[in-house]
N, C-alpha and C positions, 0 to 999 in steps of 0.2 A: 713251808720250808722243809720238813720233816719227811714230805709225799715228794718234793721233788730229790730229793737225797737218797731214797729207798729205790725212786725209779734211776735214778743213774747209779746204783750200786749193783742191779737188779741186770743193769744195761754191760755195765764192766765184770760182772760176772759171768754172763750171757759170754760173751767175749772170750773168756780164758775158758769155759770149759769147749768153746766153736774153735780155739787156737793150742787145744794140747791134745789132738790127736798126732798120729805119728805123721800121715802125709797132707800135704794139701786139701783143703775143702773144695778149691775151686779148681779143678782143674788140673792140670801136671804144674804146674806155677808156684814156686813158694814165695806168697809175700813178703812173710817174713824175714824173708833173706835178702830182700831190697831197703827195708830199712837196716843188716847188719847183724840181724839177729838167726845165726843157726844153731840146729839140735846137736846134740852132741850124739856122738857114737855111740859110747857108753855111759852106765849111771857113776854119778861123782856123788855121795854123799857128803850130807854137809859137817863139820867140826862141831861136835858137843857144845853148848854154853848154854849158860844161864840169865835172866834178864828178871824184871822186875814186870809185872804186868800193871794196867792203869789202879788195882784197887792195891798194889803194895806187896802180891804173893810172889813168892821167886817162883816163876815157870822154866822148865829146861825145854830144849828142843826135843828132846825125847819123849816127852809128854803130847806127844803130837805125832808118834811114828807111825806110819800109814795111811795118814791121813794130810789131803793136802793144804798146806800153808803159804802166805804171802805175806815175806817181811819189808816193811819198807824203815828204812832208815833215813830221817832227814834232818837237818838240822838251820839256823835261824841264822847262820853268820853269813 
């Protein structure tokens, strides 16, 4: 369970760093913009906060500037 979880993190990682250059990999073609999703013109940073990480320490978003992050937000309802 463990080998298969590291190779599909391994795979989705692969992914974002193949999907955040500025133009297309393949081609003149952006896929990305067929499922909806385009680059913006400019950079938008994000609104300061603060959160709780899994072992109970308050981390801010700013503890993390220059370096890149992936928030996911979900919930059970």
């Amino acid at each position: 369970m463990k080998v298969t979880r590291r190779i599909a993190l391994c795979f989705f990682g692969l992914s974002l760093i193949l999907l955040a250059g500025d133009s297309p990999l393949w081609g003149q073609e952006d896929h990305l913009a067929k499922f909806g999703v385009y680059r913006l013109d400019k950079k938008i940073d994000a609104p300061e906060f603060t959160l709780p990480d899994l072992k109970g320490t308050i981390r801010s978003l700013s503890d993390f500037q220059g370096r890149f992050i992936m928030l996911n937000f979900w919930a059970t309802w």
